[in-house]
N, C-alpha and C positions, 0 to 999 in steps of 0.2 A: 462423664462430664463433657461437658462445648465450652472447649477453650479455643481462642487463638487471637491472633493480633492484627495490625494493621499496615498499609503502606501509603506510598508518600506518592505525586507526579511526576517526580522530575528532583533529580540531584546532582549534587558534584561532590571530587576528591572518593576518597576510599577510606578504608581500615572502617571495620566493625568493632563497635565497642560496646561491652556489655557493665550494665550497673545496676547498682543496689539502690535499694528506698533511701539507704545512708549517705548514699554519695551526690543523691538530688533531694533532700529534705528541706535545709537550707536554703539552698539557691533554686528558687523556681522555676527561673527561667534562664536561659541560656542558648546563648546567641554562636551562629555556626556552626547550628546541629540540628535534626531533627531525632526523636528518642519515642521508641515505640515501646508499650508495656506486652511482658510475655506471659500473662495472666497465670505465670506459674505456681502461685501461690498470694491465700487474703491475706496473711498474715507477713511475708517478705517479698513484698511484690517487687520483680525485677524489669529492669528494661532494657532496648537492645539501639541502639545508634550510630550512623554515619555522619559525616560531615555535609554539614549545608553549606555553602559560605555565602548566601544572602539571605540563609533559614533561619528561625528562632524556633524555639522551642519552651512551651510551657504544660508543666505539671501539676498534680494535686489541687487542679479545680473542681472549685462544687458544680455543678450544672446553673445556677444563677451568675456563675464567675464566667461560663463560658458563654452564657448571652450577652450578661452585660461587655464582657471583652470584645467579642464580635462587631456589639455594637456601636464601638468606638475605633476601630481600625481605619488608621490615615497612611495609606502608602503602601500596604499589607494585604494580603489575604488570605485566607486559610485555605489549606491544601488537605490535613487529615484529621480527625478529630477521633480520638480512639478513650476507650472506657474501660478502669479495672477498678477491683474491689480490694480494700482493706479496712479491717477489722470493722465488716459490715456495712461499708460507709461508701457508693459509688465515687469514683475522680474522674477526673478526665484529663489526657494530655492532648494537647494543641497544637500542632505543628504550624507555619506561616511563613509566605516568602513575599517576597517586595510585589504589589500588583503587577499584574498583566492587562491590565485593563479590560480583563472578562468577568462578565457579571458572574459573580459566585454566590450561595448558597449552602448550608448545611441541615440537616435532621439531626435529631439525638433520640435515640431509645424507641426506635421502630421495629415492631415484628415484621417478620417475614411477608404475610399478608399486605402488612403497611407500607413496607419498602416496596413492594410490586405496585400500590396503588399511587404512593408518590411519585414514583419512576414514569408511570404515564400523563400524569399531572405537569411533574417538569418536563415531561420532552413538549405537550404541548404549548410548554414556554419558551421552548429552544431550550432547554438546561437537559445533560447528561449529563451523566453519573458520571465523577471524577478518582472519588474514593467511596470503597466501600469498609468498615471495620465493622468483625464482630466482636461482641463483648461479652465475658464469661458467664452472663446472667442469657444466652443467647439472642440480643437484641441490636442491633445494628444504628452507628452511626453513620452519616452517607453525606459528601459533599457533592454541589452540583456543579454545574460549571458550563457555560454559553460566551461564544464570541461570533461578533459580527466578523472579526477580521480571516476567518479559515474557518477551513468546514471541520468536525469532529468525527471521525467514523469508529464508532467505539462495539464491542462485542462484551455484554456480561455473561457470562456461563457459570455456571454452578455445577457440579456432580461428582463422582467418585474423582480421589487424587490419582489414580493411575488411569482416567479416560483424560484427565486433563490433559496431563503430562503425554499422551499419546496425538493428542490434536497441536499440541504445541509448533511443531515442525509445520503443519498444514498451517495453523495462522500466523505463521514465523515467513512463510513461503506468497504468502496475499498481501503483508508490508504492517502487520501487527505485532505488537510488542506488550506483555503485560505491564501497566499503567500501575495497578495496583491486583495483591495477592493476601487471603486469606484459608488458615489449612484450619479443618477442627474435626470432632466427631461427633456425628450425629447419624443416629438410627442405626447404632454397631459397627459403622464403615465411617471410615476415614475421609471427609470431604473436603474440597477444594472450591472457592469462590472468585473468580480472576473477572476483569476489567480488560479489556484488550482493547488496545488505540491506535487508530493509524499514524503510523509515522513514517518518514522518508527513509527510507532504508537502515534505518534502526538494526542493528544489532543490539542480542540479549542471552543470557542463558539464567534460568532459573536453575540456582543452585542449592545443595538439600546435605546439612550436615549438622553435626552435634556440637563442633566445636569452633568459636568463629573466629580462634586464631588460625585455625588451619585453613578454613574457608577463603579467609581477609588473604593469605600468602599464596594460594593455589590461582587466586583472579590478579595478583601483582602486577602484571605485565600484561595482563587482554587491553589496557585501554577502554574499557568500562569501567562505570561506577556503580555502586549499590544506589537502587533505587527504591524499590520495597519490600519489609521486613514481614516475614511470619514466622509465629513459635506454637510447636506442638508438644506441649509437655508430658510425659512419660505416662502409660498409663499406671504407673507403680516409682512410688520417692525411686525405687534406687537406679530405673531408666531414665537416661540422661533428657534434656527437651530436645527434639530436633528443629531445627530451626531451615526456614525455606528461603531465601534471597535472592530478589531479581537484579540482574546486573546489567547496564544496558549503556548502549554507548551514544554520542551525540545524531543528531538530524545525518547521513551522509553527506560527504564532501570529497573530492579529490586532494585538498591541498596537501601538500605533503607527503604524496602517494605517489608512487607510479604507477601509470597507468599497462596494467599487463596486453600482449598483443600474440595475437592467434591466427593465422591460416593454412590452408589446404595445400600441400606439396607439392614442390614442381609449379612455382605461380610462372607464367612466361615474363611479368615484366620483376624485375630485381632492385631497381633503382625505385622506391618508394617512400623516400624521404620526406618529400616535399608534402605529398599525400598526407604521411602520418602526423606531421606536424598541423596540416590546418585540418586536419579531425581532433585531434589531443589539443589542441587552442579549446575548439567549441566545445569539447568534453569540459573541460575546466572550467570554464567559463559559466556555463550554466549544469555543472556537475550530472551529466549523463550519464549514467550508471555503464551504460553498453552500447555499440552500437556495432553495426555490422555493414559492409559492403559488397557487392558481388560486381566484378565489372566485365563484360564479352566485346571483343574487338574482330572482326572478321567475323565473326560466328564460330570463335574458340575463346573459352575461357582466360583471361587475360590474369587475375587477380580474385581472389575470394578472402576477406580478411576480415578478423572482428575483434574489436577492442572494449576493454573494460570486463565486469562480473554480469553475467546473468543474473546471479542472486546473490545480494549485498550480505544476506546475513551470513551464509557459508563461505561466500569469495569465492563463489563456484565463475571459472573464468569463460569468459562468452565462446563459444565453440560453431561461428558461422552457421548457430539454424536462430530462425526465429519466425515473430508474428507480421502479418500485414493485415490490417483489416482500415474499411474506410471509415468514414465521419457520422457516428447517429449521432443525430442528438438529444433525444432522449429516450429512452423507452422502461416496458414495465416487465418486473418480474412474474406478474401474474400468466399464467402458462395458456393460451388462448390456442387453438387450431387458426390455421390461416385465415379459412372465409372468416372464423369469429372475429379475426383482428383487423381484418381490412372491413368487416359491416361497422365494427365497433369505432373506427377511424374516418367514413366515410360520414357516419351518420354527426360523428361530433366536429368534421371540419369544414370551416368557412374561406372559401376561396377569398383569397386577396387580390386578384386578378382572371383574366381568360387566359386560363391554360395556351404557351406557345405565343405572347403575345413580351413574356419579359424573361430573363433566366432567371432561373431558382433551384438553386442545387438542393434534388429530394431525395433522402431515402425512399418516404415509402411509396415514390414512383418505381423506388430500384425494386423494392419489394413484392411490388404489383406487377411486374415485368415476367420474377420470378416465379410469379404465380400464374402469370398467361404461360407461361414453357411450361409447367408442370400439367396445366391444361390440355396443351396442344400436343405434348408427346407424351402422353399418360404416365409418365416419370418423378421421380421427383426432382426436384432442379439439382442437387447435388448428384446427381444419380446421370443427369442429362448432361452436367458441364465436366462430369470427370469423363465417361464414355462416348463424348463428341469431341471436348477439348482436350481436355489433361492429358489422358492413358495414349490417348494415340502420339500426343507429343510428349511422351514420355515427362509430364509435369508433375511431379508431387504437389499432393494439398489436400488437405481436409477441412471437413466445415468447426467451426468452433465449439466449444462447451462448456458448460458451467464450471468444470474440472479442468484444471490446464494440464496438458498431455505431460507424461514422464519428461520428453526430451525440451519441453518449450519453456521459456523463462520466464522469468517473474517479474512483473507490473509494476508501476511508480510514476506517481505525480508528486510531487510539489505543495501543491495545493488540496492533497490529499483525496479527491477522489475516486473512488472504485473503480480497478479496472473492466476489460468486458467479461468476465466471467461472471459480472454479477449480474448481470443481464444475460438471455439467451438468445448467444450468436445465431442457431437455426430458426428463431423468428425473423431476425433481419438477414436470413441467407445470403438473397440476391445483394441486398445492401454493403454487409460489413462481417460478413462472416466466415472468409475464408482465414485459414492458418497456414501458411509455408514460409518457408527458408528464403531468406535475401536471393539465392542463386536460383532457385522455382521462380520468383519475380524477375527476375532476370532474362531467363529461358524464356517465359510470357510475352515479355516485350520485344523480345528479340523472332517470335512468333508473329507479333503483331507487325512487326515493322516490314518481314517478307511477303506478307499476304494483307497489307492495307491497303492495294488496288486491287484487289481480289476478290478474297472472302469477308475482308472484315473492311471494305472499301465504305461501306455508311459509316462505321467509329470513326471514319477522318472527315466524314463530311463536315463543314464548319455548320454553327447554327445559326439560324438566319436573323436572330438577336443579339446572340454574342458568338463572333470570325473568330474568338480563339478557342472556343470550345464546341468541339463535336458533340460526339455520343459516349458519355465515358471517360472522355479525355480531355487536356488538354492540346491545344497546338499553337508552339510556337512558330514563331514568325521566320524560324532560323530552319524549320522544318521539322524543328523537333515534336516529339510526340511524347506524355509524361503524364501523368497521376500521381495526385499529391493526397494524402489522407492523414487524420489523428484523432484520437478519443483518449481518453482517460487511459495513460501507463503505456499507448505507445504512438510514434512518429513515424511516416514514413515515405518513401516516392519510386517511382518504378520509371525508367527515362531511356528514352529511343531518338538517336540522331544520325544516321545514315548508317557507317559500321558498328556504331557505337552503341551499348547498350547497360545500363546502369542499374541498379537495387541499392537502396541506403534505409535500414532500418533502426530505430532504437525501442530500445525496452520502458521509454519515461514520455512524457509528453510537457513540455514548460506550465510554466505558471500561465500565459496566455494559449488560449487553441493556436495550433499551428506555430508557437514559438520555433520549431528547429527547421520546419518543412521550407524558408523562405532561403536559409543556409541550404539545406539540400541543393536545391534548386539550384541555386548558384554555384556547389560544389560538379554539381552533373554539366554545365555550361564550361567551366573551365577545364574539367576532362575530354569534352566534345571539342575542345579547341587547343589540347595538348600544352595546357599550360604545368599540370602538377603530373603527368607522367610521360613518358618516353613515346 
């Protein structure tokens, strides 16, 4: 048999409560709940419910009750619409929460086939899949769901319930959370249907038991709520159903938190008060998951410190490594060879001006750079800047990838989208695609700064359209030297002013480009003038 049940987007409060056809016969509907059927049987069909408290919830409709309802909703929208069978006769139950102001949509009684071809139907309307339920007859009800105001980045996977459950931690670790969960069997194996949404550092765990008083008491104290219900009813009366439940906690925030704090032993300065209070303001303030500092005075280590989690879902705490990468602004997954990308870019772009005549910060001039050094020294440019630059100044770094390294941290915006993993860092090399540690950028500029009449005496030239920027850089007027960069999930600035030499990284990037880079900035200016430390 393909049984199984459905979930919901988004809820509140706890305790799991299980009911009989008896105990919702009567009263239809019922307001601060949402109530999912566990298609455990046609004849005493059961359901299984959490608390909504701006939910409603309605049962034992015919399918003309669930149009006509729909088609009357003032202030409302539906969130899951799920389907079971008693004594031969399809229902439906209707879950609903107070609008959001996102155009929603629903299907009822689509096959497999069906739902894949309405799936590309809605995306071409902007609608993704919000909920998906199967229903014992195995045919699927689906809500859709589109907003102008945030982007949606959602993942539907289908396949065995133990490759799920093995990918969970990997989309748990990219800033996904299942939205909605369905378990069943089909073709002898036990299968799994998930919905995965981006959220802002969501924590969740799906949890997997028979009995949901003991479930409901074991999650008491996480600070999560149940959010989507599935039941797998026994393959034989006398095996109990097991039942799946996602439990998932609000958007991240600081409030109410302390913020935990981390560095390297033996730091020379001691007196860091001041410091840590206006990082802990701007953490709070626009809820930055992590951030990290590296600071060198003389040309010794002064400070290496980093505040906040790495990764929200674990509370794995920031441990002073992370990313820097500069500004793309767009690019594509399709996996091109170099000449392919720069013919393919050349041939489609229309100059806005004569080159040299106004500034315009390019990548893929940085791109094309990298590809004259690869030229000119038969290398590849990662190949040519670790064994000319890095290794002899003993700098870690590596180029980026689609997989983020064991030790690097995990990604977050706001506005939800994808960090650079989802694009490939070694097409924009030259660009945006190195990875190192706050204190590797540190060491760079602190490079840069003893050999910028020297060797790297053109990066300080000014340009002869805009005096504050070089090659690379900028320059302040104060003599300082500083790069400022951010994409999707991270922030960051690398800062050089006579002895002083500075790295300020974060794991998020704001709701606007460059939201924390203009703080940076300003935190590297009052270090350089000895206001917040010794």
């Amino acid at each position: 048999m393909l049984l199984r049940l459905a979930a919901v987007l988004c809820c509140s409060s706890a305790a799991l409560v299980h009911y009989q056809l008896s105990d919702v016969w009567k009263r239809r509907e019922r307001e601060g709940m949402h109530l999912f059927p566990t298609l455990s049987s046609i004849v005493y069909p059961e359901f299984v419910g959490f608390p909504h408290e701006t939910g409603t919830s309605r049962v034992r409709m015919s399918y003309d009750e669930v149009e006509e309802f729909a088609a009357n909703l003032n202030g409302t929208e539906v969130t899951s619409v799920c389907s079971y069978e008693y004594l031969g006769t399809t229902f439906y139950v209707v879950n609903t929460d107070k609008s959001s102001g996102d155009e929603v949509e629903f299907s009822l009684n689509l096959t497999m086939a069906e739902l894949e071809t309405t799936t590309e139907e809605m995306l071409l309307r902007r609608l993704k899949p919000s909920n998906i339920c199967r229903g014992r007859d195995g045919r699927f009800q689906a809500v859709w769901r589109g907003s102008k105001r945030y982007l949606r980045h959602y993942i539907v996977q289908e396949g065995t319930l133990d490759t799920i459950l093995r990918e969970d931690s990997k989309h748990g670790r990219q800033g996904y959370y299942p939205a909605s969960i369905q378990v069943y069997r089909a073709e002898n194996q036990t299968t799994a249907l998930v919905i995965w949404e981006k959220g802002y550092g969501v924590r969740y765990r799906i949890q997997s038991g028979s009995y949901l008083s003991f479930m409901d008491e074991e999650m008491e104290h996480t600070q999560m709520k149940p959010c989507a219900v599935a039941a797998l009813p026994g393959k034989t009366l006398r095996l109990p159903t097991k039942y799946f439940v996602v439990w998932r906690s609000d958007d991240f925030a600081w409030k109410k938190r302390v913020i935990p704090r981390s560095s390297l032993p033996d730091p020379t300065i001691t007196n860091v008060t001041e410091l840590d209070d206006a990082v802990e303001k701007e953490m709070r303030i626009l809820n930055v998951p992590s951030l990290s500092i590296c600071i060198y005075r003389g040309g010794v280590r002064v400070l290496s410190v980093s505040y906040g989690y790495s990764d929200l879902r674990t509370e794995t705490r920031a441990q002073c490594s992370f990313v820097v990468l500069s500004d793309p602004q767009r690019s594509s997954r399709k996996r091109l060879n170099g000449s392919a990308l720069l013919e393919f870019y050349i041939r489609s772009y229309e100059p806005k001006f004569q080159p040299g005549r106004r500034y315009l910060y390019s990548n893929i001039a940085y791109v094309l750079l990298g590809q004259i050094i690869e030229q000119i020294s038969s290398r590849s440019y990662e190949s040519f800047i670790q064994d000319v630059v890095l290794k002899p100044n003993h700098i870690e770094a590596r180029m980026g990838d689609v997989e983020s390294g064991k030790s690097e941290v995990s990604y977050y915006s706001p506005d939800n989208a994808n960090p650079y993993t989802y694009w490939t860092p070694s097409k924009l090399n030259a660009a945006a695609g190195w990875v190192m540690r706050a204190e590797e950028v540190t060491r760079l500029f602190l490079l840069l700064e003893y050999r910028k009449y020297t060797t790297y005496r053109m990066l300080v030239q000014p340009s002869a359209v805009k005096w504050s920027y070089g090659r690379g850089l900028q320059l302040g007027d104060d003599g300082s030297l500083y790069h400022i960069g951010s994409l999707a999930g991270s922030e960051g600035i690398g800062y050089s002013r006579g002895d002083l030499q500075v790295a300020i990284l974060t794991n998020s990037r704001g709701r606007e480009q460059g939201e924390h880079t203009a703080w940076m900035e300003q935190l590297c200016r009052r270090l350089a003038n000895r206001e917040l430390l010794p």
